[in-house]
N, C-alpha and C positions, 0 to 999 in steps of 0.2 A: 435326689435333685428335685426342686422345687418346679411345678410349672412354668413359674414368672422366670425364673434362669432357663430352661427349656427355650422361649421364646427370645431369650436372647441371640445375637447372632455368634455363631463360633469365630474363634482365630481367621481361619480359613475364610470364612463366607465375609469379615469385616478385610481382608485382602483382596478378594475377588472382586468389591465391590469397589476399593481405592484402586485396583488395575483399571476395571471397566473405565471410572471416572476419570482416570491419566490419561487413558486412550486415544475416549474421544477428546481430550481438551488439546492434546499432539496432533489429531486429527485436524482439527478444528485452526490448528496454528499453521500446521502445513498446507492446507486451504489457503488461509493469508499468506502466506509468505510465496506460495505456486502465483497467485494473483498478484501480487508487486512484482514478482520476474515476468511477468507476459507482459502487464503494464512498462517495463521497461525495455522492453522489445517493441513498443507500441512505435519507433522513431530509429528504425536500423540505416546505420551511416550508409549503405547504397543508394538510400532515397534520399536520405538530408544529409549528405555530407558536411563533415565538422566547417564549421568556417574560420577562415585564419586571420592573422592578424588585420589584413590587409582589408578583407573582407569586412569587417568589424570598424576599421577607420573609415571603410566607405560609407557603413551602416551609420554610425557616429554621425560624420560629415551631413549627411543627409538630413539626419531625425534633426539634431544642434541646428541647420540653416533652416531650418521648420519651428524651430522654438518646443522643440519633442526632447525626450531623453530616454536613449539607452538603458540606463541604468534602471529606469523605472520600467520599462518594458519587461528585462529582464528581473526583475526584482519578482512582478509579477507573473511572470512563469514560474518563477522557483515555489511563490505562495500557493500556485494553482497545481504544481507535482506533488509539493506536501499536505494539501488541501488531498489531493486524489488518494495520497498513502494512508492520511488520515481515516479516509471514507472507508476503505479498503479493511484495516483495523478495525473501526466499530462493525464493520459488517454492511454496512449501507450502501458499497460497490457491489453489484450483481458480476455474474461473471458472464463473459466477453462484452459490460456495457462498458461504456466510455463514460469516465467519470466528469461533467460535466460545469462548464465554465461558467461563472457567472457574467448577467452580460450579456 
């Protein structure tokens, strides 16, 4: 065998090194995915109980005699929870920070 094959990696050691790099990239996934489940724990229905319908035609009633909208309100939460999974994915969420509104 030649030195230059010599210095190639074996079977073995080019597996050992595609485990290591699956590892941590499963490690690295289960990081995000631990961080979106606490994030969604961030709002447990004991403190903000769901609002019903009623509660919502009040909301309605209200923002509408204001010349506001519901729908935009809530539109913009929904932008700002995917906005936070977003951050959360590229890595730019720290963990236990509060992923932050703009505004």
């Amino acid at each position: 065998m030649s030195q230059k094959a010599a210095e190639w990696p074996t079977e073995t050691e080019r597996l050992e090194a595609a485990i290591d790099r699956l590892t941590a990239e499963n490690k690295a996934k289960d990081d995000v995915l631990r961080k979106i489940k606490d994030w969604c724990r961030a709002y447990p229905l004991e403190v903000f109980p769901k609002p019903d319908k009623e509660y919502f035609a009040k909301a309605h009633a209200i923002l509408k005699q204001n010349e506001l909208s519901l729908t935009r309100i809530s539109a913009d939460n929904m932008r700002h929870v995917l906005k936070g999974i977003q951050e959360i994915i590229k890595g730019e969420a720290k963990d236990g920070e509060e992923v932050k509104r703009p505004g």
